[in-house]
C-alpha positions as CSV (number, residue, x, y, z in Angstrom):
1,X,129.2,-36.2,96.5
2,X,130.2,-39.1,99.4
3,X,131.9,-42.0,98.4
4,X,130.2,-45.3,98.2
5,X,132.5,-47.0,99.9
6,X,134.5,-45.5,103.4
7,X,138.5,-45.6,103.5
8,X,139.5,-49.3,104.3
9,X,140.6,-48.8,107.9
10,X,144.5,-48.8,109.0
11,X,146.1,-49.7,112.4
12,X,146.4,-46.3,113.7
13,X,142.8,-45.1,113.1
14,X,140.0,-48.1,113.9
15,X,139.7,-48.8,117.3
16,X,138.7,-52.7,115.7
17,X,142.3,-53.4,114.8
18,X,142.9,-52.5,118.4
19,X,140.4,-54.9,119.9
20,X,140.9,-57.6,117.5
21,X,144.9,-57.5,118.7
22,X,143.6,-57.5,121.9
23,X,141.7,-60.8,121.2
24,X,144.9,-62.3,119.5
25,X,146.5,-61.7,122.7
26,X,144.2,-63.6,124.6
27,X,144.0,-66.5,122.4
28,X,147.8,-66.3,123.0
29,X,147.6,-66.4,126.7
30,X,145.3,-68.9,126.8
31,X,147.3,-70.6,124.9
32,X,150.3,-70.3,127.4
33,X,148.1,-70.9,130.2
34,X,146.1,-74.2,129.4
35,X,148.7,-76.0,126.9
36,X,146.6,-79.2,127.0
37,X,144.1,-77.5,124.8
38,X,144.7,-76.5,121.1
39,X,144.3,-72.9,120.6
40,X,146.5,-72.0,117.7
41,X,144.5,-72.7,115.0
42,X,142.2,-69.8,116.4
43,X,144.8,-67.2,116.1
44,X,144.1,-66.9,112.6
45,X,140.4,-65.7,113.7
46,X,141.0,-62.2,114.3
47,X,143.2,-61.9,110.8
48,X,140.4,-62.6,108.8
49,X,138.1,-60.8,110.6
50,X,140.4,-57.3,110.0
51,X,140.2,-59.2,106.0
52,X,136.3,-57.4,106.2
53,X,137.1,-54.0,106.5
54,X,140.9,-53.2,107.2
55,X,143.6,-52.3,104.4
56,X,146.1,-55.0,103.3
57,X,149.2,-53.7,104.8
58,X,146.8,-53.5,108.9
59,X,145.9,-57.2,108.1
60,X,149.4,-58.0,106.9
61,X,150.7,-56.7,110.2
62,X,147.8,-58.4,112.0
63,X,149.3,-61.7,110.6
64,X,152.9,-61.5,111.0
65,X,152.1,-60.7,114.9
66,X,149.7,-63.6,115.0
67,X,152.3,-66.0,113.7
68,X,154.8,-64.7,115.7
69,X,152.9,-65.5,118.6
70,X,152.1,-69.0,117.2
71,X,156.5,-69.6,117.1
72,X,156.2,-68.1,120.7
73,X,153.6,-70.4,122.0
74,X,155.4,-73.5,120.5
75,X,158.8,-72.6,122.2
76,X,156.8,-72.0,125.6
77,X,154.9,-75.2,125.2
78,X,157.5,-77.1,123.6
79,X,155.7,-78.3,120.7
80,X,158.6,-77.9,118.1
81,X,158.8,-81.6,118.1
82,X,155.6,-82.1,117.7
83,X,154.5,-82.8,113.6
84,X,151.0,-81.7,114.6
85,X,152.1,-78.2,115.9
86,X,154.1,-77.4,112.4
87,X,151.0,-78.4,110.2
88,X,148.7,-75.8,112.6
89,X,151.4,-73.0,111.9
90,X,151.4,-73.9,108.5
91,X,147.8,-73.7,108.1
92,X,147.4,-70.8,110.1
93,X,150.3,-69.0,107.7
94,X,148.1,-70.1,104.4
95,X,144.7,-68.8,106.2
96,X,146.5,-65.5,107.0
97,X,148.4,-65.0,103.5
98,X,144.5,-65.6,101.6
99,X,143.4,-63.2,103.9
100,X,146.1,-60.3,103.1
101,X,145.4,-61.6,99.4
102,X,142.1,-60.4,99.9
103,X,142.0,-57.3,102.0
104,X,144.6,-56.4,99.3
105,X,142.3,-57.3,96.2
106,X,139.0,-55.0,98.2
107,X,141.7,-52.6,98.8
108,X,142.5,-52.0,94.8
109,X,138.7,-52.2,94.2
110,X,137.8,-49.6,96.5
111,X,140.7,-47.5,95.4
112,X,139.5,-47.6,91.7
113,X,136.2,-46.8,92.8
114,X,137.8,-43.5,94.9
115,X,139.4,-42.6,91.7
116,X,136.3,-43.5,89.1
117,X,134.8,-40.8,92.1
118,X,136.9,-38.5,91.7
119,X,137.2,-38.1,88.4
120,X,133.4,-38.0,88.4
121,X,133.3,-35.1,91.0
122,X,136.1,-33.3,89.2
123,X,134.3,-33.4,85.8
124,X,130.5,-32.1,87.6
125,X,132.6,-29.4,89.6
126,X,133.5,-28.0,86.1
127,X,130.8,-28.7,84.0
128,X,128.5,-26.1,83.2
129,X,125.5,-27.7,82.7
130,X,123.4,-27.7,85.8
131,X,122.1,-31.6,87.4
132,X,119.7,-32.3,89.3
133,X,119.2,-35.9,91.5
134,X,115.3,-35.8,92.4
135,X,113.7,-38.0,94.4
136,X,110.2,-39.9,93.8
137,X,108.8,-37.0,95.3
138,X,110.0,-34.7,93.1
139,X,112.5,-33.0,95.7
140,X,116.1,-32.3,95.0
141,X,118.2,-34.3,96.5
142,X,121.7,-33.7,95.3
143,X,122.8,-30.4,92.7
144,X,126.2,-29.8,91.1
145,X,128.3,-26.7,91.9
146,X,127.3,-25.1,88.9
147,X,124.1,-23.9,89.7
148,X,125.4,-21.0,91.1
149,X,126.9,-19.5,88.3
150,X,123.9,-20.8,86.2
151,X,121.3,-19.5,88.1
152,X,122.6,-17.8,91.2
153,X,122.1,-20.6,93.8
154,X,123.8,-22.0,96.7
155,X,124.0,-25.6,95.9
156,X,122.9,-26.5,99.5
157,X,119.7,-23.8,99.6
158,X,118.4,-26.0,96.7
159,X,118.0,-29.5,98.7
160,X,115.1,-30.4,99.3
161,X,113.5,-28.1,97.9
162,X,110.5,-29.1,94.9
163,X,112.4,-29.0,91.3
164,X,108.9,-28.1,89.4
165,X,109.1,-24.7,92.0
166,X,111.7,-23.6,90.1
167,X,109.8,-23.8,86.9
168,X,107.9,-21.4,84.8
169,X,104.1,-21.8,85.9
170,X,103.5,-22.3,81.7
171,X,105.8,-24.9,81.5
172,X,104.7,-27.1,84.3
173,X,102.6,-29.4,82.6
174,X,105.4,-30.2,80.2
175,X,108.0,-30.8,83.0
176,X,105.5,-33.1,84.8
177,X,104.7,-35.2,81.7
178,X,108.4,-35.9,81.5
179,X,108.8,-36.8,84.8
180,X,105.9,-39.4,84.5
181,X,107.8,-40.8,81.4
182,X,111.2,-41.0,83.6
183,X,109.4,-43.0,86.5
184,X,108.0,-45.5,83.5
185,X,111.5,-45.9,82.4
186,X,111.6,-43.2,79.8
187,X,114.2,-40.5,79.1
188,X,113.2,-37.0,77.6
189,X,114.3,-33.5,76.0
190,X,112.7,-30.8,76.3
191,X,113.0,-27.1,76.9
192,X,111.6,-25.0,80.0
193,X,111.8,-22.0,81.8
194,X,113.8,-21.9,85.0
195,X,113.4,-19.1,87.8
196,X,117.2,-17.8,89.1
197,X,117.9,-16.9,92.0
198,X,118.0,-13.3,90.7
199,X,113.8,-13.5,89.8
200,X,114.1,-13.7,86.0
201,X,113.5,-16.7,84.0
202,X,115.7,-18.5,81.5
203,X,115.3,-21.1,79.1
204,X,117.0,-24.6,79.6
205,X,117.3,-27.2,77.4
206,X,116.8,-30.3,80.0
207,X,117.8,-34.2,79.6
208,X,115.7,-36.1,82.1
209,X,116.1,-39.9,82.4
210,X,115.7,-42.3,85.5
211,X,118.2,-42.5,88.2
212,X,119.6,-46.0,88.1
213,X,121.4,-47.1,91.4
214,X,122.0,-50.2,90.3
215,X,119.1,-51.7,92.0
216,X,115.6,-51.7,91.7
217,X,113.6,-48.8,90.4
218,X,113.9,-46.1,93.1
219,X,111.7,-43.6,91.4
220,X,114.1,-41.1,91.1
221,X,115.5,-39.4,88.5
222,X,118.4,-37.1,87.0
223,X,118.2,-33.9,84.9
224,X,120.6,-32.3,83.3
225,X,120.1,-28.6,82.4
226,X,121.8,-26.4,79.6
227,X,121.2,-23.1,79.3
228,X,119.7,-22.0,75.8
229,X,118.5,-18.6,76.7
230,X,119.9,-16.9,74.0
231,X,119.9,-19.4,71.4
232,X,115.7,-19.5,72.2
233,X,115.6,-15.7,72.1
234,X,117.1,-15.3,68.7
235,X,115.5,-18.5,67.6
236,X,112.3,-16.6,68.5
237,X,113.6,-13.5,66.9
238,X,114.5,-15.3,63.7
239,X,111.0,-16.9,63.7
240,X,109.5,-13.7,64.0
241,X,111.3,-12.2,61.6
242,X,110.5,-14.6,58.7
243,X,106.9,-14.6,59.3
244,X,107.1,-10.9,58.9
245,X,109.3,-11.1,55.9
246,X,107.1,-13.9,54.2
247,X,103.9,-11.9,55.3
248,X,105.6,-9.0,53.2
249,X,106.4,-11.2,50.6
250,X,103.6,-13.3,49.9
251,X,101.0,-9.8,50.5
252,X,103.1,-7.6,48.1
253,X,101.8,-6.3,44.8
254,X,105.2,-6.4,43.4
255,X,107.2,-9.1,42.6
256,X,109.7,-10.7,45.0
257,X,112.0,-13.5,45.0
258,X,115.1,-14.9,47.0
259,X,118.0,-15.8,44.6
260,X,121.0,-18.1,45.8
261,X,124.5,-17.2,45.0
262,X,123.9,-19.2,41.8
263,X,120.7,-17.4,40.6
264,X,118.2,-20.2,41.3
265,X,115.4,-19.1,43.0
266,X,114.7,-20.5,46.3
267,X,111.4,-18.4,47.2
268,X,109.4,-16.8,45.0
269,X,105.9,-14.7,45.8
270,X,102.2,-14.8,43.6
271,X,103.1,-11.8,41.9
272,X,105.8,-13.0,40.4
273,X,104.4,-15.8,39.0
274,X,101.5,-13.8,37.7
275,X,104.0,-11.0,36.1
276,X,105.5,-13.5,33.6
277,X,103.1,-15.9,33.2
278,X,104.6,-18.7,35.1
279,X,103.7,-21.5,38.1
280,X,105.5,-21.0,41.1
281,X,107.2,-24.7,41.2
282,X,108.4,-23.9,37.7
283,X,110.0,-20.7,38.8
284,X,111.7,-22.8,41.8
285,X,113.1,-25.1,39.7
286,X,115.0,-22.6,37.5
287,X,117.2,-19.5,37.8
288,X,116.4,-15.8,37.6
289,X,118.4,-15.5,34.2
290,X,115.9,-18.1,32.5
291,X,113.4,-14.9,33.0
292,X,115.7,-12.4,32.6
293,X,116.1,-10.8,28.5
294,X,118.9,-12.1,26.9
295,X,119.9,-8.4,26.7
296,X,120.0,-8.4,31.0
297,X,122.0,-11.1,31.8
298,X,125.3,-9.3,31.7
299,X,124.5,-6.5,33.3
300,X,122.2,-7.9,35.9
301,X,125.5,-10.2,36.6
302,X,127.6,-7.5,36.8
303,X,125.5,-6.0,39.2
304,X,125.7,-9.0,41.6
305,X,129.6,-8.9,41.4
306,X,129.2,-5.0,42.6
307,X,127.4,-6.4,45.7
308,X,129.4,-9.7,46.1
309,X,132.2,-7.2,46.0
310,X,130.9,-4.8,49.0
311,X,130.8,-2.0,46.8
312,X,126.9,-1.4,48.2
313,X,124.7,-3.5,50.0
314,X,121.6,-3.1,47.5
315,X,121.0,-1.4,43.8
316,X,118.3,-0.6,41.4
317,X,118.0,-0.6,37.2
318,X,115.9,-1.1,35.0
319,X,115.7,-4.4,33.5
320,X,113.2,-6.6,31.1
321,X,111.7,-10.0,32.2
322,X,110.5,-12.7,29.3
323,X,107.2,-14.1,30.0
324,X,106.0,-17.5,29.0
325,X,103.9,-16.6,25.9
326,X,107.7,-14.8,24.7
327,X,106.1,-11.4,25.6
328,X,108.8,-8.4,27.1
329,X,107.8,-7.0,30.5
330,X,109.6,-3.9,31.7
331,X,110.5,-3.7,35.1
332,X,112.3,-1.5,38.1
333,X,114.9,-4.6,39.0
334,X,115.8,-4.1,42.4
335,X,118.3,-6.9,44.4
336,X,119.8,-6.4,47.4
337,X,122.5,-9.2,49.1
338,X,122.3,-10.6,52.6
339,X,125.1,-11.5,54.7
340,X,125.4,-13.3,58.0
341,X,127.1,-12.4,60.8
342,X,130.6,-12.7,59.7
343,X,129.9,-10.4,56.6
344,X,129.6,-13.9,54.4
345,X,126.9,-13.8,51.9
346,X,124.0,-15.4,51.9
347,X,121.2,-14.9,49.1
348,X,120.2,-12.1,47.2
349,X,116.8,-10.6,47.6
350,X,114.8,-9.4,44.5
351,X,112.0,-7.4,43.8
352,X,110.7,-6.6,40.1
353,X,107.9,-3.7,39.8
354,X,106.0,-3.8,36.9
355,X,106.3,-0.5,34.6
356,X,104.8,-2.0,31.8
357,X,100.9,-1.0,33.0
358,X,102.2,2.7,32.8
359,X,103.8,2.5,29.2
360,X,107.4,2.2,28.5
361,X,107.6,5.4,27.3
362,X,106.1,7.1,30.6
363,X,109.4,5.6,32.0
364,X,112.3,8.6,31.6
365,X,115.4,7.0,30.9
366,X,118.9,8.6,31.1
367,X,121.1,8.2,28.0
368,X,123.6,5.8,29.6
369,X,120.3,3.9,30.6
370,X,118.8,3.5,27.3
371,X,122.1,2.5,25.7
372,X,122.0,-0.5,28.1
373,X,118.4,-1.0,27.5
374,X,118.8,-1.2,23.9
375,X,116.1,1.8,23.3
């Protein structure tokens, strides 16, 4: 990124400062040369001329030099008795000191500017999301250094070049649409498909707003792109995943529930609510021990300390479920736990197959089992 404003030029470097001296020496010898006429006054000329574009300390020197040439000229012409001649030098001093003022004022502007730059440039050398500056014919005019690791590109091979190129053939119409609401004045986010330089393609969440220069509209505008491949991947993944998992659960004969850590139920299938009677909103405003037998609750809450514990990740028993007309219903209880990433549990995930249809006493039941079961 240029600056917007050049270095304010010094007395070494700007061949100016060298030809406005040079004119300050000929206003000087005319001045020797044709006393009779007044020249002095235009020695302060070329001091605020170097004022427009050179740095305080080049004017400064610019003015001492001029006003040393103004004392000079007086004792050559004799005019140190003359009142006239001290109120030119005088005025000549205060033109040259409001000049210095100002080169020195433009001289702290532009170096706040330099720094507000480089602070700027410092922040998109090291920032990892990747922006563009497009022009209003969708070309890319201006990339940060971080499109190569992002995407494997030479920040120069990209200007230029057409952004929407870059973009997944799908996702086209999307991009365009937001770069019609950017030229009306509109900022967007969205997400779209980028080609790296590698050939693949990866997903980007992108801010895209109007460019404003601080001028009229120019049409062009600035995106800023993230990269989200992952995060869309497993959102995708975990999309997929719970459409399978509520296809399973809403199609099964069985059944099936999702219990939070405090036993209310936060998904529940049909065939639950037609095993004990009940409407599914009423079963998702209360817990799974206002269905469980009275008899169950302790050991169905001992089982969920076994799996809160890690002692296994899923386990079976046979249980008994109340209906809503006070009937029993005997069941195969089945819960398992889910944990996150970081081991952390989640919800517990319940299924209840009805053995009443085959007759409790089809059901073979260990000793241990039927002391618990009361039978």
């Amino acid at each position: 990124m240029t600056t917007i404003l050049g270095k304010r030029a010094s007395s070494a470097r700007d061949p100016r400062l060298w030809l406005l001296a040079l004119s300050l020496m000929l206003v000087f010898l005319l001045d020797m040369r044709l006393p009779e006429i007044v020249l002095l006054p235009f020695m302060v000329v070329p001091v605020v001329a170097a004022a427009t574009f050179a740095s305080a300390r080049a004017t400064a020197a610019l003015a001492v030099v001029a006003l040393a040439l103004g004392v000079v000229s007086g004792i050559a012409n004799g005019d140190f008795n003359n009142d006239d001649y001290w109120w030119r030098l005088a005025g000549v001093a205060l033109v040259a000191g409001l000049a210095v003022y100002l080169a020195g004022v433009a001289t702290q502007r532009e170096r706040r500017v330099k720094q507000s730059e480089r602070r700027l440039q410092l922040m998109l050398d090291n920032t990892a999301d990747v922006v563009f500056l497009v022009d209003e014919d969708g070309c890319i005019q201006w990339v940060t250094p971080s499109v190569k690791e992002q995407l494997g590109y030479e920040p120069d091979s990209l200007i230029g070049r057409t952004r929407v190129d870059l973009v997944h053939f799908e996702d086209r119409r999307l991009v365009e649409s937001h770069v019609a609401a950017a030229l009306r004045g509109e900022e967007g986010r969205y997400e779209e498909r980028v080609r790296a330089a590698s050939g693949e393609y990866r997903w980007m969440s992108v801010l895209m707003r109007p460019f404003d220069d601080g001028r009229s509209a120019s049409g062009w505008q600035v995106a800023a792109l993230r990269d989200v491949h992952d995060d869309v991947l497993l959102r995708d993944a975990l999309a997929r995943s719970e459409r399978m998992f509520r296809m399973a659960m809403d199609g099964a004969v069985q059944g099936m529930a999702v219990v939070g850590l405090h036993q209310r139920f936060f998904e529940v299938n049909a065939s639950l609510g037609q095993l004990v009677g009940r409407e599914q909103l009423w079963l998702l405003d209360h817990s799974e021990d206002d269905l469980l037998h009275p008899d169950e609750i302790e050991a169905t809450a001992l089982l969920r300390d076994r799996l809160l514990a890690g002692q296994c990740d899923h386990e079976t028993r046979l249980s008994r479920l109340m209906t809503a007309s006070g009937s029993i219903v005997w069941m195969e209880h089945a819960v398992g736990l889910l944990r996150d990433e970081h081991g952390l549990p989640l919800f517990f995930v319940c299924q209840y197959n009805d053995l009443s249809a085959h007759g409790m006493d089809a059901v073979p039941l260990e000793n241990d089992e039927r002391d618990v079961l009361g039978v």
